[in-house]
C-alpha positions in Angstrom: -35.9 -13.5 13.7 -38.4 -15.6 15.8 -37.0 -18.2 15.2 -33.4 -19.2 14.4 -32.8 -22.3 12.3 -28.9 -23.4 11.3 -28.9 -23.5 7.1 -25.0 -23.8 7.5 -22.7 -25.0 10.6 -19.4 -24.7 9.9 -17.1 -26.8 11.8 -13.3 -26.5 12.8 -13.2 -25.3 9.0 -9.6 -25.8 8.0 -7.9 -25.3 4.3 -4.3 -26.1 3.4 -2.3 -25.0 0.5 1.2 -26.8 0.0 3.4 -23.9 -1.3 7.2 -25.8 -1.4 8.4 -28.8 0.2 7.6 -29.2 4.2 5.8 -25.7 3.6 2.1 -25.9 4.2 0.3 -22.3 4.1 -2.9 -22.6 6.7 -5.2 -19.7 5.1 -8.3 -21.4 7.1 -7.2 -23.0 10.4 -9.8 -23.8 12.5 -12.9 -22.0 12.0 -16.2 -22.3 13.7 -19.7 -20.8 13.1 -23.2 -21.5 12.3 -25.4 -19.2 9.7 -29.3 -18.8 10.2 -31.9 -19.3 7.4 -32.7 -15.5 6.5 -30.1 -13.6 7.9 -27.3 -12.4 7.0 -23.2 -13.4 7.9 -20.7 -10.9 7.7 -17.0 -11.7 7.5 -14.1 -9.0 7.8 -10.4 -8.9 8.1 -7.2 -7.7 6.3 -6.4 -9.0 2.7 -4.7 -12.5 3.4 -6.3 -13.2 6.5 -8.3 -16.3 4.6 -11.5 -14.9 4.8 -12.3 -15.8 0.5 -11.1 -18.9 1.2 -13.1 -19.6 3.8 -15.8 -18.6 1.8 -14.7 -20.9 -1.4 -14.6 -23.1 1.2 -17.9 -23.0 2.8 -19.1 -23.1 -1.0 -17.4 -26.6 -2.0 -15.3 -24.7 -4.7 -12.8 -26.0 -2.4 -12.1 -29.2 -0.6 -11.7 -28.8 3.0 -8.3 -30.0 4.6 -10.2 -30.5 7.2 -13.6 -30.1 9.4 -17.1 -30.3 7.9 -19.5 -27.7 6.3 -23.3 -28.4 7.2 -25.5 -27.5 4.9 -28.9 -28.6 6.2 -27.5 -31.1 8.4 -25.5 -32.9 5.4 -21.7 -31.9 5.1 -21.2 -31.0 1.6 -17.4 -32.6 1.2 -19.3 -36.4 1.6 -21.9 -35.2 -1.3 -21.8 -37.7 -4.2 -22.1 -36.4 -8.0 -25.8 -35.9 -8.0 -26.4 -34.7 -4.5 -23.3 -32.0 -5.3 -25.2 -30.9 -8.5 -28.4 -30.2 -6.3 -26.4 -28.4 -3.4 -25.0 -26.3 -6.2 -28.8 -25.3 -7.1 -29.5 -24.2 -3.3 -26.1 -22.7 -2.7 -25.2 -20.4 -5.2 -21.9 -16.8 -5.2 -21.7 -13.8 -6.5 -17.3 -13.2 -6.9 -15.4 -10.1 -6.1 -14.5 -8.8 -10.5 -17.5 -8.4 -11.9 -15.5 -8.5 -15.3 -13.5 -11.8 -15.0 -15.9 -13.7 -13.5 -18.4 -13.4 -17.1 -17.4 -15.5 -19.8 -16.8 -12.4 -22.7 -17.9 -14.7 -25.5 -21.3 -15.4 -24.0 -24.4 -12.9 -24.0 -25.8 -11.4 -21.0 -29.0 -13.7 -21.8 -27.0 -16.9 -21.7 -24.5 -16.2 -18.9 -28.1 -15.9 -16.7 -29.6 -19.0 -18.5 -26.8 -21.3 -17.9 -27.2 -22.3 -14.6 -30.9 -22.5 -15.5 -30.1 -25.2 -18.7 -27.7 -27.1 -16.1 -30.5 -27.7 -13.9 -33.4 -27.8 -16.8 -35.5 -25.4 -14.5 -37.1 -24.0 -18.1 -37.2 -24.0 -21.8 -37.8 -22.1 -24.8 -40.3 -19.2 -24.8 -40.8 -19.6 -20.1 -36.5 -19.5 -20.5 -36.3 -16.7 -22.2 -39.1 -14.6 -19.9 -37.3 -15.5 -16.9 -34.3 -14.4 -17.9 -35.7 -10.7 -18.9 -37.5 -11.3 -15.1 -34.5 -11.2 -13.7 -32.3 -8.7 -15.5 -35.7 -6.5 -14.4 -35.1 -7.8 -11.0 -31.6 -6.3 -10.8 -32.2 -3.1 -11.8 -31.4 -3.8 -15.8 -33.3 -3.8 -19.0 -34.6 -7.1 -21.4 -33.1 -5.5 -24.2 -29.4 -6.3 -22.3 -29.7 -9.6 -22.6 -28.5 -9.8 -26.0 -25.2 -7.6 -24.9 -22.2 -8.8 -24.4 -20.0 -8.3 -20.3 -17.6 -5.7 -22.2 -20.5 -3.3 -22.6 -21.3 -2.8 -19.6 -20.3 -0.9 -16.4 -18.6 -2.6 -13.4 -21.7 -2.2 -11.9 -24.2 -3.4 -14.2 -21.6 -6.2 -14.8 -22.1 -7.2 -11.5 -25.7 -6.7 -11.5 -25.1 -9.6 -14.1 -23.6 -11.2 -11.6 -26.0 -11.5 -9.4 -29.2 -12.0 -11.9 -27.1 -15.5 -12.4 -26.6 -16.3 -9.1 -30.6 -15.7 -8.7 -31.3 -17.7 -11.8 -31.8 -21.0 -10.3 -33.8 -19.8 -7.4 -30.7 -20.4 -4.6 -31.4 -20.3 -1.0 -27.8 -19.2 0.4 -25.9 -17.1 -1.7 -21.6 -16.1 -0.6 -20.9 -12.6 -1.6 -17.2 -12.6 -2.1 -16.4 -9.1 -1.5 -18.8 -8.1 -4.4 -18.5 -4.5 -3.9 -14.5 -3.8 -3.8 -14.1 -3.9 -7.0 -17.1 -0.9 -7.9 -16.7 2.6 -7.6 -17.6 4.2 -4.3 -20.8 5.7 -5.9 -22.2 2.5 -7.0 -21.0 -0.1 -4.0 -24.0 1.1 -2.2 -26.8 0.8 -4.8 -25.2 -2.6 -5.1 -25.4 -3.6 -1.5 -29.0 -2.1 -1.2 -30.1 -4.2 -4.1 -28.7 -7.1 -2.0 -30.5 -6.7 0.9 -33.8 -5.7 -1.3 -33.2 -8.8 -2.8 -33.1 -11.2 0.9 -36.2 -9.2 2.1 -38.0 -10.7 -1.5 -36.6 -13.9 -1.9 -35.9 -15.0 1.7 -32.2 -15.4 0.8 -29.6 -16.2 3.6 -25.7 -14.5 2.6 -22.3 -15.1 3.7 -20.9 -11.4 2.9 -17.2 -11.0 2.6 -15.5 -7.9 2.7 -13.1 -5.6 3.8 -15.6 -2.2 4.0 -16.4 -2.1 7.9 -19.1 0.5 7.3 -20.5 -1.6 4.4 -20.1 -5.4 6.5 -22.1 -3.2 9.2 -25.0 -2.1 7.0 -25.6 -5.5 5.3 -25.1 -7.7 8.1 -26.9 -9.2 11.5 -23.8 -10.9 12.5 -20.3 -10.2 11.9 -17.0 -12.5 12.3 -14.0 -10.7 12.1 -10.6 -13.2 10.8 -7.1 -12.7 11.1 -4.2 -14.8 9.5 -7.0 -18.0 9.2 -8.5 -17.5 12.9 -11.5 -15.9 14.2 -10.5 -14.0 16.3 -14.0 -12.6 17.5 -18.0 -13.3 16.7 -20.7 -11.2 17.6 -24.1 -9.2 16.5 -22.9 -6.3 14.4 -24.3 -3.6 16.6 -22.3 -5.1 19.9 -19.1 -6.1 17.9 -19.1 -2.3 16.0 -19.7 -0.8 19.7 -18.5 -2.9 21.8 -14.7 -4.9 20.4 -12.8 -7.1 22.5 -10.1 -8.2 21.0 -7.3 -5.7 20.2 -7.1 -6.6 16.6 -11.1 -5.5 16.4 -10.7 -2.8 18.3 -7.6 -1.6 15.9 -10.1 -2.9 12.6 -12.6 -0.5 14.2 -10.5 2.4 15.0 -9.5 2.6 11.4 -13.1 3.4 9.9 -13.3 6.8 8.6 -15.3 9.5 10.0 -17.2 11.9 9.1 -15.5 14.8 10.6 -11.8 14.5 11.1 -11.8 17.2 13.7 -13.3 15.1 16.2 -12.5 12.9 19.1 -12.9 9.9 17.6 -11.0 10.2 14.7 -8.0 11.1 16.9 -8.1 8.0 19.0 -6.5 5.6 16.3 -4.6 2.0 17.4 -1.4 2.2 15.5 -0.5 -1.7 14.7 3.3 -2.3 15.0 5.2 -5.4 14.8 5.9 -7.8 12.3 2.5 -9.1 10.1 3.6 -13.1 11.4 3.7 -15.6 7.6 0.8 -17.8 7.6 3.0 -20.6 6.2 3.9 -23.2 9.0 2.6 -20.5 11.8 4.2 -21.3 15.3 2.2 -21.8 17.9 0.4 -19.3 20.1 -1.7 -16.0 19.0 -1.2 -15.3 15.3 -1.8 -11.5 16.6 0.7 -11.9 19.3 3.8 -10.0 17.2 1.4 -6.8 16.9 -0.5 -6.9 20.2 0.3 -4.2 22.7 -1.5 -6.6 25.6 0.6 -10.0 24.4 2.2 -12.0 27.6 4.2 -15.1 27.7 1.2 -17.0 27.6 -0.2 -15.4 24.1 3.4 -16.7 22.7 2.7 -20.3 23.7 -0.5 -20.8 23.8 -3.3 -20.2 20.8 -6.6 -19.1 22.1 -9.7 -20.5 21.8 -13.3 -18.6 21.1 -14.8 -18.2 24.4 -18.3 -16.3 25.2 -17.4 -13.5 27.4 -21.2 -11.6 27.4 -23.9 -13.2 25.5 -23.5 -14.4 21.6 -19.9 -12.3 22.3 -17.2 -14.6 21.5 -13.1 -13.7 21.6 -10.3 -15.9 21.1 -7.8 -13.6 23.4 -6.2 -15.0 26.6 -6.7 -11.5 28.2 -9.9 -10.3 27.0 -12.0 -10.9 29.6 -9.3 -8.8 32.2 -9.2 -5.7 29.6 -13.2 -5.9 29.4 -12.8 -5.4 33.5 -10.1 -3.2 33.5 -11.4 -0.9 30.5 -14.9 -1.5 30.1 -15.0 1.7 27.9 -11.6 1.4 25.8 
């Protein structure tokens, strides 16, 4: 990229779920980054560490608690009716169950032409060709489109998917997790067709997931959440070479490989300690009860993201001192 221009800037993203009286559960708390036109965002963590949320968030599916979501300059929460109808034409996601997320009753042909009848983009006889464009586009036949979602593999269905997120011509699409639920053997035709897909159409993504290899392969820049935080932000080649923060460096450690005879795979961070709840956290580190490093400080104190080498950013009070003291840990 020659040139990097901000599509989305999210800032101090926060999202609030009331789960019982005086018990407020902060999946997103806090959360700061900016997304360039054309590339795309990766986002990885454990399950429950907020990162679909965020990504709901980002979206306008949900309301934010708090903070603002730029999209072209304009936070999307202040949208009125019609401005919110024509975000939802540039901004478009593709959700993790392929199955669930397709209305049974509905063909293939009108599940793709929905979103194109919402926004009157084409009629009749130009409607009906650019829906058999599309399910071509995705790697499916014309004659589908007058299938039904139960006929279909889980990845064709969420080839579906995707041909309807295409269908009114979006320019950021979120990808929440949209390969977990697949079979190993498909989850990379699906995530090629993705990035076939950007390189054609110019598409930015925010891409979700908990597949380190996969988040690595799809993504320029990856963000790595834990318990609602991000905890560090970097290019993917640095942050999947380089990790700062223990929880990364754990996250890291745990991708398979190929040959479990060698030194690598024998050099796994063993997380103990208590997973802290995410409902009314205390103060200080959300990572604290697991981290090995953790000082008085950690307990007291939560961390902010700070750039420690350049476009390298950790929220960790001692990241900076490990970095010196083991530069190749």
């Amino acid at each position: 990229m020659d040139k990097k221009e901000v599509l989305i800037e999210v800032k101090d993203l926060k999202k609030y779920f009331q789960v019982g009286k005086n018990q407020t559960l902060k999946a997103v708390d806090g959360v700061n980054f900016k997304i360039y036109k054309g590339e795309t965002l990766g986002i990885v963590g454990e399950s429950g560490c907020g990162k679909t949320t965020c990504g709901k968030t980002v979206m306008g599916l949900y309301k934010a608690t708090g903070g603002e979501v730029l999209f072209d300059g304009v936070d999307i929460n202040k949208l009125n009716k019609n401005e919110k109808k024509e975000f939802t034409k540039r901004a478009q996601i593709i959700f993790q169950d392929p199955y669930s997320s397709l209305n049974p009753r509905m063909t293939v042909g009108d599940i793709i032409g929905e979103g194109i009848d919402i926004h009157k983009l084409y009629t009749g006889k130009e409607r009906q060709e650019k829906i058999y464009e599309l399910l071509e586009l995705v790697g499916l036949n014309r004659e589908h489109a007058l299938r039904f979602p139960h006929e279909f593999s889980g990845g064709q269905r969420q080839r579906i998917g995707i041909a309807r997120a295409l269908a009114i011509e979006p320019e950021f699409i979120v990808c929440d997790e949209p390969i977990s639920a697949l079979d190993v053997s498909i989850q990379a035709q699906v995530v090629n067709l993705l990035i076939e897909l950007q390189q054609k159409k110019n598409l930015t993504y925010l891409f979700i997931a908990h597949d380190l290899s996969m988040v690595k392969h799809i993504s320029d820049r990856v963000g790595v959440m834990y318990l609602g935080n991000m905890v560090e932000f970097a290019e993917s080649d640095e942050l999947y070479q380089n990790p700062l923060h223990p929880y990364t460096k754990a996250l890291m450690a745990a991708i398979p490989i190929p040959d479990p005879d060698t030194e690598e795979q024998k050099k796994r961070i063993r997380l103990e300690g208590e997973i802290p709840s995410p409902v009314n956290p205390k103060p200080g580190c959300r990572f604290v009860t697991r981290c090995r490093y953790a000082t008085e400080k950690c307990h007291q104190e939560t961390p902010q993201l700070e750039e420690l080498k350049p476009e390298h950013f950790v929220a960790c009070h001692r990241a900076k001192e490990l970095m010196e003291d083991h530069p190749q840990e």
